[in-house]
N, C-alpha and C positions, 0 to 999 in steps of 0.2 A: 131248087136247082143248086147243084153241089158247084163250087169252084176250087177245081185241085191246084195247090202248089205250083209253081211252075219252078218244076227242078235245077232245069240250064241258069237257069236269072237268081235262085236261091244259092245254088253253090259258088258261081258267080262270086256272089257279096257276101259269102258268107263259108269261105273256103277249107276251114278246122272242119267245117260239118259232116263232110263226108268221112273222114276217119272216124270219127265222133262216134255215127252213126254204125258205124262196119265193125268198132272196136267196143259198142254197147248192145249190137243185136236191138236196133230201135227200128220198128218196122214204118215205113212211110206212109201205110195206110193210117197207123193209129194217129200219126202228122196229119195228116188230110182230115180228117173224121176232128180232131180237136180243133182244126180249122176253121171249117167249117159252122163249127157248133161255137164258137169263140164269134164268128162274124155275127150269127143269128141271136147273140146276147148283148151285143156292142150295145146298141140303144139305153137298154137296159142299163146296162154298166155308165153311161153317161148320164141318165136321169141322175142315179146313187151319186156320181162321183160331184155332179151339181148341188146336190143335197147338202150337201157333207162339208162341200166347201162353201159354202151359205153358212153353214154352222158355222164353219176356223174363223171365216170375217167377222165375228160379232164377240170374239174375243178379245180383251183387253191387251193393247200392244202390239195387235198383228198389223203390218203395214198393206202386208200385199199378199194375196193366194191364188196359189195357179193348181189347176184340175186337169187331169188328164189318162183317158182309158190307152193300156196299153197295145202299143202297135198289132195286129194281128201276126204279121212276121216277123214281129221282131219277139212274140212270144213264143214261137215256136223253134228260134233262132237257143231262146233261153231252156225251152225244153230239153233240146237238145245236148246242151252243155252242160243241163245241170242233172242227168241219165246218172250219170258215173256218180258224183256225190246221194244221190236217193241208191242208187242200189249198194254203195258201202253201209246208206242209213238203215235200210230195210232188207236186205240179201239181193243174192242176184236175180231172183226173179221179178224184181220190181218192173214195172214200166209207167211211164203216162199214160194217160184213157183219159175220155171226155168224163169219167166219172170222178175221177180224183185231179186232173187238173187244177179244179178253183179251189182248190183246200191245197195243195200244193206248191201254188205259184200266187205267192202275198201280195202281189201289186201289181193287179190286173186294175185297181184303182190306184194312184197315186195321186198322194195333195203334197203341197209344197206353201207351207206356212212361214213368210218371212218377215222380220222382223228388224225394224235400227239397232238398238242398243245390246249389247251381250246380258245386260243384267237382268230385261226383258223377257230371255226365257223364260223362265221360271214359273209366271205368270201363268204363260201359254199352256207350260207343261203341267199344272194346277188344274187350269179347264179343260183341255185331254183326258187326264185324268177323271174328273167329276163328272165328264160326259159321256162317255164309251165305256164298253169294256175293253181296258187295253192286256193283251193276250202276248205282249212281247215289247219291248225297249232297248233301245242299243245307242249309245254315245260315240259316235265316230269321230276320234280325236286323231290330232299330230304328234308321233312320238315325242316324248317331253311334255305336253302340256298337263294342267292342273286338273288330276280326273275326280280328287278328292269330295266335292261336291254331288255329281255323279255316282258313288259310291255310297255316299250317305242316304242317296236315297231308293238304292236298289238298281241302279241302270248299267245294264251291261255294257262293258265299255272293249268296243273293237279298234285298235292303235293301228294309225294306216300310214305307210313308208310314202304316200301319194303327197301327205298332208290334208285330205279332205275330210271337212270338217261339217257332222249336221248330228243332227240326235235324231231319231227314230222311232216311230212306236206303230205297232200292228194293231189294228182295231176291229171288233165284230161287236155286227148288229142286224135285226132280221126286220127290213123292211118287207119282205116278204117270207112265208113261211122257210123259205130257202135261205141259209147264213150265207153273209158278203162281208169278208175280209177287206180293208182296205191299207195302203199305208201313209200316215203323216208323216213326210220332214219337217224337222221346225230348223231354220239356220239364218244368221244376220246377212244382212245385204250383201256385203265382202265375202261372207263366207260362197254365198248364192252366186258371186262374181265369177270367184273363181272355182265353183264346183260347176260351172256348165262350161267352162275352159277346158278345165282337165277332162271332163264327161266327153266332150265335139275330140278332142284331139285323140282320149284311149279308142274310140268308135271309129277313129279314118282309119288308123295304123294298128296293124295284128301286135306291134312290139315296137313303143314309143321310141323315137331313134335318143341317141344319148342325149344332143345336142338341147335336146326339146325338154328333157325328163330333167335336165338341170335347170333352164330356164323355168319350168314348170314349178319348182321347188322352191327356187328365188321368188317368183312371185306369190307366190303364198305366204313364205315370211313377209313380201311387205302387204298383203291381203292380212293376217295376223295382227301384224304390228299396228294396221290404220282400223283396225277391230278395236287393241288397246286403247288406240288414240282418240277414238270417238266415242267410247265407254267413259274417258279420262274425262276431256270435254262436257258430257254428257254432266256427270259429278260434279266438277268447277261446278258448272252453270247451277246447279241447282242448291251446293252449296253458297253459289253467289246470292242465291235466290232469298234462300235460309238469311243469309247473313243481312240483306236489304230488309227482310221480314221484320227481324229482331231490331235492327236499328230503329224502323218504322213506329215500330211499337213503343222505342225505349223514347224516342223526338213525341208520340204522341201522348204520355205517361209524364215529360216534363212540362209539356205545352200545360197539360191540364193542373201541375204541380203551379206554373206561373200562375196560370188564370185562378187558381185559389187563393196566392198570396194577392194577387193585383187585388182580389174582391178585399182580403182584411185587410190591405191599406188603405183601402178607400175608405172604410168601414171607421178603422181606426181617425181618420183623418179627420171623418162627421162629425165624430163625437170631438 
C-alpha cells in the first residue's frame, strides 16, 4: 500500500520547496515513488545503522554513539534542495529516482562518534580508517583554527562562517549484495554541544535572525575555548601523572639504595 506525500502539510514546513520544485522541473511523482520505496527500506537501514554503531563503541576513546536512519520527509525535503547542485554536477537532465537515490544521498545512515578529549580523535580516526572502506573525509573547521594536522593526513577541510566543528567520513560496505553508504561524525562533547544548538536553531528559522547568529557565534568561542581547556586539564593531569610515576620510582630506587647499605653496616659491624 502506497502512502503519498501529503502536499498542503509538506509545503506547509517546508516553504523554499515549492519554487525549488517549479524552478528544477522535479516531478512529484518521482517524490512519491522514492517515498515510498525509502519507508519499505527503513527497517533495513536500521538493522546496518545498529551494526555499525556496535562497531564505533568498541573503539578506543569513543565515549558515546548515537545511530540514526534518516527521517523519510526530511529526505525528500533534501532531495529537493539538493536538484539544482546534481544537475550543475551531472547536466540538466539529471533527476532523483528510486534507482539512484541511495548512491546519491550519503547519510540515509548517520553515526555520530563522540568523544572527551580533542587529542582523542585521532585514535578514533585510525579505527575508521582500518575498518571500512572510507570513500570520503572532510574536517569541518572554524575559520582560523589549526587545519595543519588534517592536511597531513589527506582530509578535506570545509572552513564554516557557523563555527561547526566535527570531521567526517563516508563509508561502504556490503552487508548485503547491495552497497550501503553510511556517514560517521567523530566530534568532542562541546563540539556535539554546540553543533545540535546551531543544527535546532538553523531547522526552526528559513534565515537565522541577526540577534541569534551573534549569540550563536559567541558561544562557540566559549564551546572552543572549554575544548582547549579540557584538552589542557586533560595534559596537566597526566603529565601530573608522569611526574608521581618518576618520583615513585626514584623514592623506590633509594629505599632499595638504603636497605643495601643498612645490610653492609650491619655486616660491617659483625665482624
Amino acid at each position: 500500500m502506497k502512502n503519498n506525500i501529503d502536499k498542503k502539510v509538506f509545503f506547509e514546513k517546508y516553504p523554499f520547496a515549492v519554487e525549488e520544485i517549479e524552478n528544477n522541473n522535479i516531478d512529484w511523482n518521482d517524490l512519491n515513488e522514492i517515498y515510498n520505496d525509502f519507508m519499505k527500506s527503513r527497517e533495513n537501514y536500521e538493522t546496518q545503522a545498529e551494526f555499525i554503531s556496535n562497531i564505533v563503541k568498541s573503539a578506543c576513546n569513543v565515549h558515546t554513539v548515537k545511530a540514526r536512519v534518516k527521517n523519510t520527509e526530511r529526505l525528500i525535503e533534501k532531495i529537493i534542495r539538493k536538484t539544482r547542485d546534481r544537475k550543475e554536477k551531472y547536466g540538466e537532465e539529471f533527476k532523483f529516482t528510486i534507482e539512484n537515490y541511495k548512491d546519491e544521498i550519503n547519510d540515509l545512515i548517520g553515526i555520530r562518534a563522540i568523544h572527551i578529549f580533542k587529542q582523542e580523535w585521532e585514535s578514533i580516526h585510525e579505527f575508521i580508517l582500518n575498518t571500512w572502506k572510507v570513500t570520503e573525509m572532510t574536517a569541518n573547521v572554524r575559520e582560523g583554527d589549526d587545519t595543519s594536522r588534517f592536511e597531513e593526513l589527506g582530509i578535506q577541510i570545509h572552513s564554516r562562517k557557523s563555527g561547526y566543528r566535527s570531521v567526517h567520513y563516508l563509508i561502504e560496505f556490503y552487508p548485503t549484495s547491495q552497497k550501503v553508504i553510511a556517514e560517521i561524525q567523530v566530534r568532542t562533547i562541546f563540539e556535539e554541544g554546540y553543533g545540535e544548538i546551531d543544527h535546532q536553531l538553523r531547522y526552526s528559522h528559513k534565515e537565522i535572525p541577526k540577534v541569534l547568529e551573534a549569540n550563536l557565534l559567541l558561544f562557540n568561542r566559549i564551546a572552543g575555548s572549554a575544548d582547549e581547556m579540557a584538552s589542557f586539564i586533560n595534559l596537566l593531569n597526566d603529565n601530573l601523572g608522569s611526574v608521581k610515576c618518576e618520583y615513585n620510582k626514584v623514592l623506590k630506587e633509594k629505599e632499595e639504595e638504603i636497605k643495601l647499605l643498612k645490610e653492609k653496616i650491619y655486616s660491617f659491624e659483625k665482624k
